[in-house]
C-alpha positions in Angstrom: 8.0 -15.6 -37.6 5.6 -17.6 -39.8 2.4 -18.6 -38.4 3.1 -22.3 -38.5 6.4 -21.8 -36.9 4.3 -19.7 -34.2 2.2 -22.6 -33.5 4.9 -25.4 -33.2 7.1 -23.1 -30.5 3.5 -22.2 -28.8 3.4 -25.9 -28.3 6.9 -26.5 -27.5 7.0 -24.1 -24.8 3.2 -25.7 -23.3 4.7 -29.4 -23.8 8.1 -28.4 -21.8 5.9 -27.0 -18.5 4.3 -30.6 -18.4 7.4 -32.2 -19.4 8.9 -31.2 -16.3 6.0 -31.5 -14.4 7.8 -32.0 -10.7 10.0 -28.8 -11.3 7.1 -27.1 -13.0 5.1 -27.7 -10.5 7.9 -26.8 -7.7 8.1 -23.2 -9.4 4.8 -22.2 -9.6 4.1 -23.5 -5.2 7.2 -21.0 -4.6 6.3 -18.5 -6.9 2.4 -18.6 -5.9 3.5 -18.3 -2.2 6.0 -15.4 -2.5 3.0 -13.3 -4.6 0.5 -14.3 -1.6 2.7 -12.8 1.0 4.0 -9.7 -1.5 -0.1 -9.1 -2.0 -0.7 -9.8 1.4 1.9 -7.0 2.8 0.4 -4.6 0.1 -2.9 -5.2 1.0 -2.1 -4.7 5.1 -0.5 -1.4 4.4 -3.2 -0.1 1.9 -5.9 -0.8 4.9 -3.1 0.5 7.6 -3.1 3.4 5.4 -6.1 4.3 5.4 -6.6 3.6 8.9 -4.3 6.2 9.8 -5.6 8.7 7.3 -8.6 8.4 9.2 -7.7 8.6 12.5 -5.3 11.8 11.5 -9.0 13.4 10.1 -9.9 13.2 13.7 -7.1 15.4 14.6 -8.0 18.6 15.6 -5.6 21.6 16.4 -7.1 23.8 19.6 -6.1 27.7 19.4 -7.0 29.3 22.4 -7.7 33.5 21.8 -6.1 35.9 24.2 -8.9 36.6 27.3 -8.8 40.3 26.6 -10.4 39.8 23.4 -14.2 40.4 23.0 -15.8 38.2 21.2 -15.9 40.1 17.7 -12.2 40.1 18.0 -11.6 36.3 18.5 -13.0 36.0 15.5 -11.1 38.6 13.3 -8.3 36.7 14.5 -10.0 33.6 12.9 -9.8 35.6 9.6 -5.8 35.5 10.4 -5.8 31.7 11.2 -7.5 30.7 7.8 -5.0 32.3 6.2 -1.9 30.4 7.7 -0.6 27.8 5.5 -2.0 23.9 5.9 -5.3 25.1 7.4 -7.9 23.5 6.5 -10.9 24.9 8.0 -11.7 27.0 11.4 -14.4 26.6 13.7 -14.9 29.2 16.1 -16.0 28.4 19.5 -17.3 30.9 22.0 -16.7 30.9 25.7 -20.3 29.9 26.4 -19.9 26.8 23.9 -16.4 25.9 25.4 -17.8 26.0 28.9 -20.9 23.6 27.7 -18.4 21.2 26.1 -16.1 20.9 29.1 -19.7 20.3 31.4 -20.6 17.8 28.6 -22.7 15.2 30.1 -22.1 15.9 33.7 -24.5 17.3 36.4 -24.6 21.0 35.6 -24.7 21.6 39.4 -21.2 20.3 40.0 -19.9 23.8 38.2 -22.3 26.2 39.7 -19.0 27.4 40.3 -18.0 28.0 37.0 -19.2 30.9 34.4 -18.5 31.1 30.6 -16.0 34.4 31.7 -14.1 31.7 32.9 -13.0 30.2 29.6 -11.8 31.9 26.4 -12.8 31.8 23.2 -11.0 29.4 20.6 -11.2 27.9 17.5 -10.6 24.1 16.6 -8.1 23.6 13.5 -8.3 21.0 11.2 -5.0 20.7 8.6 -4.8 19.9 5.1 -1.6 17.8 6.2 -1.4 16.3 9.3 2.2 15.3 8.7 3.0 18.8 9.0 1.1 20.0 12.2 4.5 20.7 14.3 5.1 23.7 11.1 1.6 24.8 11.7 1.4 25.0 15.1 4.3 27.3 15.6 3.0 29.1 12.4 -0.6 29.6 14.6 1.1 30.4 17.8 2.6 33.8 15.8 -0.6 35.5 15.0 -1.5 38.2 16.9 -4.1 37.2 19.3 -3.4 34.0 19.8 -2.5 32.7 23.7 -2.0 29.4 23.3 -1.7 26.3 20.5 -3.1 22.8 21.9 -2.8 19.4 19.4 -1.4 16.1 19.8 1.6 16.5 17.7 3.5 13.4 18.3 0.3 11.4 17.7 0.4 12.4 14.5 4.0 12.1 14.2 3.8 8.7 15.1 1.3 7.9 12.8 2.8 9.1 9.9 6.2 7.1 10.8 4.3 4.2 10.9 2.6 4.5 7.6 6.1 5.3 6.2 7.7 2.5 8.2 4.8 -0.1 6.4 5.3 1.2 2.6 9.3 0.7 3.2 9.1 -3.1 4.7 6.2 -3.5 1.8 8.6 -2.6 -0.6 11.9 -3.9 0.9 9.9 -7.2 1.5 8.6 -7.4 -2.3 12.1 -6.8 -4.4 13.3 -9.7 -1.9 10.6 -12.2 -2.6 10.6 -11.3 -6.6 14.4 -11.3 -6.7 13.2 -15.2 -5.1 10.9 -15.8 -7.6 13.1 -15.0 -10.4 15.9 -17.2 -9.3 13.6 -20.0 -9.1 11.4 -19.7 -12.0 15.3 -19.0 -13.9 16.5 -22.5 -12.5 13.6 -24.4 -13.5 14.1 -23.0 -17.2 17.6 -23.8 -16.9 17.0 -27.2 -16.2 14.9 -27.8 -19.2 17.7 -26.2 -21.3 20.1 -28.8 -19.7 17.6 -31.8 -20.8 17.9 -29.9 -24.4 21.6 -28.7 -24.5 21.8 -31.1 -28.0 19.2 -30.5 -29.1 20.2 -26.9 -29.2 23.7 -27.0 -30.3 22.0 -29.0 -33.4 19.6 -26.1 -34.0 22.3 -23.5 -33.9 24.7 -25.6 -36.3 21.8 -26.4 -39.0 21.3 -22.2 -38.6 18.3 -21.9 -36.3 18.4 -18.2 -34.6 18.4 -17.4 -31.2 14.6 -16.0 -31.0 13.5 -19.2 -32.5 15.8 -21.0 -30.5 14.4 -19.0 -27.4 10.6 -18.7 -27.8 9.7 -22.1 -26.7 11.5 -21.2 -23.3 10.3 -17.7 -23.0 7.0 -19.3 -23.5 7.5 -22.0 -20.7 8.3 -19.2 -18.6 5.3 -16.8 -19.1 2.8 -20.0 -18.8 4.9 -20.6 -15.3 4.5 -17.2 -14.4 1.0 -16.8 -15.5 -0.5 -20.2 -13.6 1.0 -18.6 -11.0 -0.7 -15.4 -10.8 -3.6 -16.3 -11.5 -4.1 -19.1 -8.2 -2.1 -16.4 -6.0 -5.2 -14.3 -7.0 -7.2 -16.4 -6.2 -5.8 -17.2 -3.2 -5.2 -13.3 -1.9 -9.1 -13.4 -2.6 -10.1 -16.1 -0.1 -7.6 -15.7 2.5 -8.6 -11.7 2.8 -12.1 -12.1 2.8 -11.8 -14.7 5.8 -9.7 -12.4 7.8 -11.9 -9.0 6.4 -15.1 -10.9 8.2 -13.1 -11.9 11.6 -11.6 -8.6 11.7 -14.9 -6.8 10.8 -16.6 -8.9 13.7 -14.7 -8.0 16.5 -16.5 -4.5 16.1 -13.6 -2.6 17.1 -13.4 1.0 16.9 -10.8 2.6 14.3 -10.1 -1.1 12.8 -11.6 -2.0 9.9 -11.0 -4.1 6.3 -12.6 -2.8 3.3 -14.1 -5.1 0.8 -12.1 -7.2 -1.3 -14.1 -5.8 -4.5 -13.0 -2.4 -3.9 -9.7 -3.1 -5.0 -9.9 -6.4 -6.8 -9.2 -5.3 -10.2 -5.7 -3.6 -9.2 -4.3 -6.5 -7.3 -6.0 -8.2 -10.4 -3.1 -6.0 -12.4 -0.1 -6.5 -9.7 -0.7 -10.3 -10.1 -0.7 -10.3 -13.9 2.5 -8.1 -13.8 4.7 -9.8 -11.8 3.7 -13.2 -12.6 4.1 -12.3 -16.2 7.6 -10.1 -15.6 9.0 -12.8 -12.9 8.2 -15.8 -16.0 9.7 -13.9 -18.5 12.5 -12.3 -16.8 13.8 -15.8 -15.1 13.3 -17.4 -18.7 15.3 -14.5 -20.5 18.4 -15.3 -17.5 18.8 -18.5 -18.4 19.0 -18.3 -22.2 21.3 -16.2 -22.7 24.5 -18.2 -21.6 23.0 -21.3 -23.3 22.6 -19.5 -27.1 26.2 -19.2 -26.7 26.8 -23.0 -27.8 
């Protein structure tokens, strides 16, 4: 394509976005608001996500050593639990420590009662992979030495479901709104090949090809797509920093946004991406039946 030629479908494809300003304008509002809530969804379950990766770090996995072990021997046995598979790390704790945790902060003289003898020695677990802890734990309870195996299983069950459960509505949610996007963004380019159906059984008569015939188009819809990315990141941008800072100042526990800037340049990408694929794509659906003049 010559460089003059370039230029004059370059300006085509501009001159047909503001040519068409109301349908133009139409396109880009419903393409803008169906990237907002696809960033939006991916944004929630990338801060759910890590939510619940922390929350699983608190886990901990409680084996309790058989009382007739001396001390020496609870922790050979720890040499055995290291070596079961998704273990992360062992931690041995000796009667006299387990019966200080369970006083904890109370008045010592409400378990005059009780002596370290009482308790046994055990070691708290933390996994590589929480999702597998069920695996482990009956791995854990087959080493010799080991009485019991104490950990919250469905808790982390249920927080790996729901992690799963957010990346599958994220993704079921995005291919509906893009497949929207398209559709729209492919009508409005239809339209303008409608207003220039002449025009373009003229070009094809006098011998014009289909990619010259087609550029301006293409163009009209990767300007479409692009204005549209770029205010949607914009837009992602302001309304996740306002709900960051009111989520942030409720000063709640294990819920928490992290900054914008930390991932800015990624959503940065997604945006691009899909504004440019979803212009281009919907562009590219409704040429082809109209080169066929």
């Amino acid at each position: 394509m010559k460089h003059n030629n370039f230029g004059y479908l370059m300006g085509e494809g501009l001159r047909a976005v503001f040519k068409h300003g109301f349908m133009s304008f139409a396109a880009i509002c419903i393409t803008v608001a169906c990237l907002v809530i696809i960033n939006c969804f991916l944004l929630i379950s990338y801060n759910m996500s890590l939510i619940v990766d922390d929350l699983q770090k608190e886990m901990r996995v409680l084996v309790i050593i058989d009382e007739t072990y001396t001390e020496a021997e609870a922790k050979n046995v720890g040499s055995e639990i290291n070596l079961v598979d998704n273990v992360d790390n062992a931690v041995f704790i000796p009667r006299a420590q387990a019966l200080k945790e369970f006083i904890g902060d109370s008045d010592e003289s409400t378990f005059d009662g009780l002596y370290p003898e009482n308790f046994r020695d055990q070691f708290e677990i933390t996994l590589v992979d929480n999702d597998k802890a069920s695996e482990t734990m009956s791995a854990l309870e087959k080493v010799v030495g080991v009485a019991e195996v104490k950990g919250d299983v469905r808790t982390a069950e249920s927080l790996a479901d729901i992690r799963n459960l957010l990346y599958a509505a994220t993704i079921a949610i995005a291919a509906v709104l893009l497949v929207v996007s398209l559709i729209i963004i492919s009508n409005t380019i239809r339209l303008a090949m409608l207003d220039r159906r002449e025009e373009i059984a003229i070009m094809k008569m006098v011998g014009a090809t289909n990619s010259f015939i087609r550029f301006p188009f293409v163009i009209e819809g990767f300007l479409l797509g692009l204005f549209s990315s770029v205010f949607s990141f914009f837009i992602v941008w302001g309304l996740y920093e306002v709900i960051r800072n009111a989520i942030n100042g409720m000063d709640i526990a294990f819920i928490s946004a992290v900054p914008f800037a930390e991932f800015m340049w990624p959503m940065a990408g997604i945006c691009a991406v899909s504004g440019f694929c979803i212009g281009i794509l919907g562009s590219m659906l409704s040429i082809r039946r109209f080169l066929k003049v």
